[in-house]
C-alpha positions as CSV (number, residue, x, y, z in Angstrom):
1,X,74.1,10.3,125.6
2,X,71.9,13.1,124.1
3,X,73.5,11.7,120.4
4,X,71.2,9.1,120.5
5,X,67.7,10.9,120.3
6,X,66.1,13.1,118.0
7,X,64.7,15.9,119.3
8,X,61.3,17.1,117.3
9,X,62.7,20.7,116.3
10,X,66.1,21.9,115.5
11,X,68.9,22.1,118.4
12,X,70.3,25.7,117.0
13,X,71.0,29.1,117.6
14,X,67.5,30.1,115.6
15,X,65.7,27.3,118.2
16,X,67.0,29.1,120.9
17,X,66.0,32.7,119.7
18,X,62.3,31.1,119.6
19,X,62.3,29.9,123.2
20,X,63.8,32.5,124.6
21,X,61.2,35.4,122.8
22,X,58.6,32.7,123.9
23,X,59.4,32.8,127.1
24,X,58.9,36.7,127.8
25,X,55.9,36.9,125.4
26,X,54.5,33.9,127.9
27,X,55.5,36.3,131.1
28,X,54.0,39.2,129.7
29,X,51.0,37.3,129.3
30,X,50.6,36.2,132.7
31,X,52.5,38.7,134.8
32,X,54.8,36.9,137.0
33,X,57.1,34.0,136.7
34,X,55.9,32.4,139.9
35,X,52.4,32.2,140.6
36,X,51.7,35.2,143.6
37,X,49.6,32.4,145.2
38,X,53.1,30.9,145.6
39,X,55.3,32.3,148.1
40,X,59.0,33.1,147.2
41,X,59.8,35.0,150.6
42,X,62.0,32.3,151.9
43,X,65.7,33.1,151.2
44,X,66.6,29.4,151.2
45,X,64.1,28.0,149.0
46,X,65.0,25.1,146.9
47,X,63.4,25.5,143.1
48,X,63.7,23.0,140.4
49,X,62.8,24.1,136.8
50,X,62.0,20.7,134.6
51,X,63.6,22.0,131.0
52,X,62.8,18.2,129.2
53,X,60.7,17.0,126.3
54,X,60.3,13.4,125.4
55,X,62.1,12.5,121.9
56,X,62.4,9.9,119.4
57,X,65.4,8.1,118.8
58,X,66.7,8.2,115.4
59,X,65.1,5.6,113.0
60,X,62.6,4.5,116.0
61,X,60.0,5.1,118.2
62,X,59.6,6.8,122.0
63,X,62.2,7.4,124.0
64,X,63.7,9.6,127.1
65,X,63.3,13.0,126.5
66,X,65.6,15.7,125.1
67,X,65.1,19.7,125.1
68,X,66.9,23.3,125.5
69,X,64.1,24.7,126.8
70,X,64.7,25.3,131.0
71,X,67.6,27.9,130.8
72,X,66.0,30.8,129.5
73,X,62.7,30.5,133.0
74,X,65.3,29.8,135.5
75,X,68.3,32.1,134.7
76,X,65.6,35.0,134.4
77,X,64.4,34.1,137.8
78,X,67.6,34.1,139.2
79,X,67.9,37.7,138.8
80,X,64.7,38.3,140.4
81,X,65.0,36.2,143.9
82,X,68.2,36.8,146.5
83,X,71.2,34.5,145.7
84,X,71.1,32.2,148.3
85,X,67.8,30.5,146.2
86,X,68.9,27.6,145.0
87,X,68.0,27.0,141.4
88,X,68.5,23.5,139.5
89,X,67.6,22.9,136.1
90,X,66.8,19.4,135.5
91,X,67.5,18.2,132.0
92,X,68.3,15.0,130.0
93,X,69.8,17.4,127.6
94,X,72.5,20.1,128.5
95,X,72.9,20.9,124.7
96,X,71.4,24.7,124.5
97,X,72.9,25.4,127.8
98,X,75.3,27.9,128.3
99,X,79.2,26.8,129.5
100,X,79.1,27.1,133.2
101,X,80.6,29.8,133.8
102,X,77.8,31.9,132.4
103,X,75.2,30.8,134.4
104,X,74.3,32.9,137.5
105,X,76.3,31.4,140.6
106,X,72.9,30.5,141.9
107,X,71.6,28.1,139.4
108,X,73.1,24.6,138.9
109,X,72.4,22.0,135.7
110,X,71.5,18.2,136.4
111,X,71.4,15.2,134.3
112,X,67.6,13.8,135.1
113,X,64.7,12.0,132.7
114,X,61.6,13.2,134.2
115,X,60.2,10.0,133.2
116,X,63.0,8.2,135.2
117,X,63.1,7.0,138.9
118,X,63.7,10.7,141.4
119,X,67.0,10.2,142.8
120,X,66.8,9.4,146.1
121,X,68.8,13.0,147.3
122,X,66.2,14.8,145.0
123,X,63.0,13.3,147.2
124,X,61.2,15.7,148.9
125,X,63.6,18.1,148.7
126,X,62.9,21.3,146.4
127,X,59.9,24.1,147.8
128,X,58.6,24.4,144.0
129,X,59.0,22.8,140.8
130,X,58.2,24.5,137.7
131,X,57.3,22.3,134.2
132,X,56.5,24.3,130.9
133,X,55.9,23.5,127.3
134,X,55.6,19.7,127.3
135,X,52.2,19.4,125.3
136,X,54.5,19.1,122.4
137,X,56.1,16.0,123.9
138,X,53.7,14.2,126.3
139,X,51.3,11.9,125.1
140,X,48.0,11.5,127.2
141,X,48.8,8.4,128.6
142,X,52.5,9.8,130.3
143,X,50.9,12.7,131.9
144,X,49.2,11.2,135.2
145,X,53.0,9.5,136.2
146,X,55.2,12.7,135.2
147,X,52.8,14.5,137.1
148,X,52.9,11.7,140.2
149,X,56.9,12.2,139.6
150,X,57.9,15.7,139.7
151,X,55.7,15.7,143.0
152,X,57.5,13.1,144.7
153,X,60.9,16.2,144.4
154,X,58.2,18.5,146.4
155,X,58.6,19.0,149.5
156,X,55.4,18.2,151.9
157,X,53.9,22.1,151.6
158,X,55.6,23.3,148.4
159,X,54.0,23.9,145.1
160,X,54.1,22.3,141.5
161,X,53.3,25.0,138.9
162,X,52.9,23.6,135.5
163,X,52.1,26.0,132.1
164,X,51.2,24.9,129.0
165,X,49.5,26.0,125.5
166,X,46.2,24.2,124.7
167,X,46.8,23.5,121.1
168,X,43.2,21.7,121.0
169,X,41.6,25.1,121.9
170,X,43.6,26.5,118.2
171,X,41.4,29.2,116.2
172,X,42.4,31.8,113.3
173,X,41.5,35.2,114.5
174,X,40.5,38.2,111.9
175,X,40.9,41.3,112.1
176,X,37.9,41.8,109.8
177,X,35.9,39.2,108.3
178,X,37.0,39.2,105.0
179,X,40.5,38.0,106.3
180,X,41.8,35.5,103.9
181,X,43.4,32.1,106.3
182,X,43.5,29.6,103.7
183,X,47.3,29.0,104.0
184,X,46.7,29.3,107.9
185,X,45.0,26.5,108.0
186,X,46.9,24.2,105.5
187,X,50.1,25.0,107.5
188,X,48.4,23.4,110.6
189,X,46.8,20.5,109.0
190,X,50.1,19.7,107.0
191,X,52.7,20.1,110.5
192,X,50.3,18.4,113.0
193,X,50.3,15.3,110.6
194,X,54.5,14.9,110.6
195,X,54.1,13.8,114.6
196,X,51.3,12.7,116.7
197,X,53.1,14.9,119.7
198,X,52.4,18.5,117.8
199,X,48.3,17.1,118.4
200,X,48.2,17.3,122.2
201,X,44.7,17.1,124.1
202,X,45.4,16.9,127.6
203,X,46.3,19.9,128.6
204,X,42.8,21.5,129.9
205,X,42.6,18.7,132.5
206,X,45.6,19.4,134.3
207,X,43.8,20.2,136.9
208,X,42.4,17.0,137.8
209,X,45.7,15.1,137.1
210,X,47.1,17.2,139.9
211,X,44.1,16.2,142.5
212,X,44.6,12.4,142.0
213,X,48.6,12.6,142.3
214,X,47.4,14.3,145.5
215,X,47.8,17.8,145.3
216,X,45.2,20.0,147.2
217,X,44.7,24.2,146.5
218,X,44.9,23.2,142.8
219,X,44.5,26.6,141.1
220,X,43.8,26.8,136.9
221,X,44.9,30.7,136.0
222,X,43.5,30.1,131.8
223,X,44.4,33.1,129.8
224,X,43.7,34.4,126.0
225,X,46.0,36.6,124.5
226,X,44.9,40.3,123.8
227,X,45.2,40.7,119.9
228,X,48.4,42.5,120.0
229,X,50.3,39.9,122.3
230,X,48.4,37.2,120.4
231,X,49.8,38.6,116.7
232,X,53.5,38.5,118.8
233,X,52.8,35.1,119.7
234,X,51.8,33.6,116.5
235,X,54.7,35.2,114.4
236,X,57.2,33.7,116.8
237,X,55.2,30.2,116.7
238,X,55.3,30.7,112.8
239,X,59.3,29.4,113.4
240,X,58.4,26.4,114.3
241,X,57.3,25.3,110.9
242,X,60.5,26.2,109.6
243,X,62.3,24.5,112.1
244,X,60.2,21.2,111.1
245,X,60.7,21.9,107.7
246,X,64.7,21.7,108.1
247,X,64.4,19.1,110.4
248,X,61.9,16.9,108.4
249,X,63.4,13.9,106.6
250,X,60.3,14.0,103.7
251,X,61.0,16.2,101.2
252,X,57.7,16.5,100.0
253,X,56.6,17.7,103.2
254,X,59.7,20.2,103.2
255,X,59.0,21.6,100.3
256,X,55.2,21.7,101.0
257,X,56.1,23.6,104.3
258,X,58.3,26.1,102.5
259,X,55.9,26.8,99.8
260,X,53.1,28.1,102.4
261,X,55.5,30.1,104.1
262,X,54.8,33.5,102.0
263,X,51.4,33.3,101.9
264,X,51.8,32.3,105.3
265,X,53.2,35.9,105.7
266,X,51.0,38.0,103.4
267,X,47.8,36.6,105.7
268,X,49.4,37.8,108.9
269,X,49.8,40.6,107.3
270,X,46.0,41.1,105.9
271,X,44.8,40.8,109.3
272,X,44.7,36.7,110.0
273,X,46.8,35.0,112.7
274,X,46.6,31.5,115.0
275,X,45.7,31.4,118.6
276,X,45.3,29.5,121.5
277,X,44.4,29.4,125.1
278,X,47.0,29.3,128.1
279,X,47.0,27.6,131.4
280,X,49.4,27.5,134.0
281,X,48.1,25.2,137.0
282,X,49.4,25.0,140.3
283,X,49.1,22.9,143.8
284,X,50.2,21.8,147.1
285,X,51.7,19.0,148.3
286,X,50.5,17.4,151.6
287,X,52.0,15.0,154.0
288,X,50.5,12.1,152.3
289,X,51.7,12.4,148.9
């Protein structure tokens, strides 16, 4: 099943390393797993963490998605709510995750396509859902009925929180003026151009995707990262180009990719790095959705 798509970056132990430093640098940006608007007092609650990204199928176009990215948010949750939480991670993918056995006792993996019908024992049925990192893998036009799907799994009352970077709002900042970003801004220009999915422009209207699925209390928490979180950030985004580079099948491109790299270095160095504004975006489901 996940041998027929092609997921955009690599599916490897240096992947993983990315998501997982990712995923702290995201927390200690925004302070808290959970939203605090969201209450987690309930020792039964049913949470649902949606690890998926869409991917192409090899030598075509769209398809399902594929991703690793869930574990790492929902295992480090587990340790921080009672065990009787339930925890699912819903994946088409199980690739990245761990055997089993190594997963806290609380948290359970499950075959799903977010894009897919909701199985009928998974409507209505989880307190919160969680979604992060899909503006690398949802075009505009899929956004409204992912969105409409993950809130048919809410419960009447529970939350969808949903975080993503806004790649549109991507700057260089300097540490002085003078700050060379030549390379910088090649690296960009030449990754963004390999996949239409690594140029995302919907993610500032969240918001407003959430009130026509429904959703009411819809909350925007929009964050910029102070300059030392924000050099942390963009060294372990600097990966990703050498992730496409590997994965790339145009060698021109590869080598093109690998070139920049040093210089790519030597400006992060000198003062020069990438950033971009974060959202995470929650609301509540009513009766009626």
């Amino acid at each position: 099943m996940t041998s027929a798509v092609d997921y955009v970056f690599t599916r490897d132990y240096v992947d993983n390393n990315r998501i997982n430093l990712q995923h702290y640098l995201w927390t200690e940006l925004f302070g808290y797993h959970i939203h605090p608007k969201i209450s987690t007092k309930d020792p039964h609650l049913k949470i649902a963490d949606i690890g998926t990204g869409t991917a192409l199928v090899k030598g075509g176009g769209m398809a399902s998605q594929s991703s690793h990215i869930s574990r790492i948010w929902i295992t480090d949750l587990s340790a921080r709510l009672p065990q009787s939480v339930r925890l699912d991670g819903l994946d088409i993918s199980s690739h990245a995750v761990p055997t089993p056995t190594w997963l806290p006792s609380n948290v359970t993996i499950r075959h799903w396509d977010v894009k897919a019908k909701v199985p009928d024992d998974l409507v209505r049925y989880y307190d919160i859902v969680h979604i992060r990192n899909f503006s690398f893998v949802l075009p505009n036009d899929e956004v409204q009925s992912v969105c409409e799907n993950l809130i048919k799994l809410i419960k009447p009352g529970g939350y969808l929180q949903w975080a993503e970077p806004d790649v549109a709002s991507f700057r260089i900042e300097k540490a002085h003026p003078a700050a060379e970003t030549k390379a910088l801004t090649q690296l960009l220009e030449l990754s963004q151009g390999q996949d239409a999915r690594l140029s995302p422009t919907w993610v500032p209207h969240l918001a407003t995707t959430f009130t026509k699925g429904g959703l009411v209390d819809v909350e925007s928490d929009v964050r910029d990262a102070p300059q030392h979180l924000a050099l942390a950030m963009h060294e372990c985004n600097l990966s990703i180009h050498e992730l496409i580079a590997r994965k790339t099948h145009n060698e021109s491109v590869a080598k093109k990719l690998a070139g920049l790299m040093p210089d790519i270095a030597s400006e992060t160095r000198k003062g020069a790095c990438w950033a971009f504004t974060r959202w995470t975006v929650i609301g509540r489901k009513v009766d009626r959705c």
